[in-house]
C-alpha positions as CSV (number, residue, x, y, z in Angstrom):
1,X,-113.2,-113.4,30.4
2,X,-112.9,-116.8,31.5
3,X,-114.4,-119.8,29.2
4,X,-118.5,-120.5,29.9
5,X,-117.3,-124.1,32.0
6,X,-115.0,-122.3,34.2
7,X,-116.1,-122.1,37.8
8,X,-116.1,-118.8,39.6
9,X,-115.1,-120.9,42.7
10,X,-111.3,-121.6,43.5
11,X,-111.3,-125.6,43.5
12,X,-110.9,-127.4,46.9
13,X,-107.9,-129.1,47.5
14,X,-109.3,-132.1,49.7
15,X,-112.5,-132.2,47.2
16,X,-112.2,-136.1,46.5
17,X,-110.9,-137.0,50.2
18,X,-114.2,-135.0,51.8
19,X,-116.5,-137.0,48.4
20,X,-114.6,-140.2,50.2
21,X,-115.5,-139.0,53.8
22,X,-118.8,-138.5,53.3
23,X,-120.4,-141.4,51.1
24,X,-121.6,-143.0,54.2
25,X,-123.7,-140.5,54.6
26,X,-124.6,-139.9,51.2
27,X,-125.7,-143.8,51.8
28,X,-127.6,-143.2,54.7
29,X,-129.5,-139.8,53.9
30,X,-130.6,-141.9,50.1
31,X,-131.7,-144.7,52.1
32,X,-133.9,-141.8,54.5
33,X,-134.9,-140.7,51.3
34,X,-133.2,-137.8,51.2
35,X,-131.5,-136.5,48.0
36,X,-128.4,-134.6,48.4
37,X,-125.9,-133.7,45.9
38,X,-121.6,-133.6,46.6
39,X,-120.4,-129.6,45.3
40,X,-119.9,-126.3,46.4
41,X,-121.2,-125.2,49.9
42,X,-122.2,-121.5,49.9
43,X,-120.3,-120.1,52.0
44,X,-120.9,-118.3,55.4
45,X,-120.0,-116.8,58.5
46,X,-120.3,-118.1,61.8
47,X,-118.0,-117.3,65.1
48,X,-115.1,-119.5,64.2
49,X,-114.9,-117.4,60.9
50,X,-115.5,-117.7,57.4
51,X,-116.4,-120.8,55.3
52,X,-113.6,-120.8,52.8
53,X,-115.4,-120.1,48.8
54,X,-115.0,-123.5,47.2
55,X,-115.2,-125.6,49.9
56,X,-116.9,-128.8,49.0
57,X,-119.6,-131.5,50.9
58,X,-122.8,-132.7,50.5
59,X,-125.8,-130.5,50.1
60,X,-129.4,-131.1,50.8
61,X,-132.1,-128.7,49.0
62,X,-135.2,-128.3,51.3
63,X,-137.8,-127.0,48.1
64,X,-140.4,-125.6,48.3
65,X,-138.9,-123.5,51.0
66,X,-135.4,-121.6,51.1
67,X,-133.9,-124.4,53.8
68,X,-130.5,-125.9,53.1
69,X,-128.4,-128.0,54.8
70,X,-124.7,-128.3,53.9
71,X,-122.6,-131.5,55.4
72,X,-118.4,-131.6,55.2
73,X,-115.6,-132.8,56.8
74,X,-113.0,-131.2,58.2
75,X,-109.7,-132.2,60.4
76,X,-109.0,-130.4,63.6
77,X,-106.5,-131.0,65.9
78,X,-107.6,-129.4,69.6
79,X,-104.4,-127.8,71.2
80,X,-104.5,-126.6,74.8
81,X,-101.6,-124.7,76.8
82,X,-99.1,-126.1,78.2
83,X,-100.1,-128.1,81.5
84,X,-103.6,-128.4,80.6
85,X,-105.5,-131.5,79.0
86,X,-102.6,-134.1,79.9
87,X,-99.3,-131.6,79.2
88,X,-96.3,-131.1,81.5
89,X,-95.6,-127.2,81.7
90,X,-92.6,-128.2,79.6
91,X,-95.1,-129.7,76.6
92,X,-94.0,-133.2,77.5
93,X,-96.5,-136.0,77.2
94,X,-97.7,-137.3,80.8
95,X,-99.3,-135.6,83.7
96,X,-98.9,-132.1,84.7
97,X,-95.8,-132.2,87.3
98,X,-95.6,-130.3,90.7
99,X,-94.6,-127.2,91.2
């Protein structure tokens, strides 16, 4: 049995860079004068998957009601198949050449 202070949660990797990422608006939802706290996001499913357990960002308890809304960052890096958005059939940077 792990100790009473362990989490249940696997820890997030990128915890401090997203806590980093998202004191702006931290900042900006205080001066709103909404509260939000940085830890765990409960995790859920949506169409591009699964929120992995752990993940970490800002969260902003809506009492008296059961409304929550969860803020993170993430990177993404679009990729589109070769000779779409700006790629030779090849891959190569530039225009799509003539076939």
């Amino acid at each position: 049995m792990p100790p009473p202070t362990a989490s249940p949660l696997p820890p997030d990797p990128h915890c401090e860079h997203r806590r980093a990422l998202l004191s702006g608006i931290a900042r900006r939802l205080r001066a709103a004068g909404i509260e939000s706290a940085f830890g765990p996001l409960e995790s859920y499913r949506d169409f591009y998957g699964v929120l992995p357990a752990g993940t970490t960002g800002l969260v902003c308890e809506q009492p008296p009601t059961t409304a929550r809304l969860q803020v993170t960052a993430i990177r993404v890096r679009h990729t589109l198949p070769p000779g779409q958005g700006g790629l030779s059939p090849t891959g190569a940077p530039g225009c799509a050449t003539r076939t």
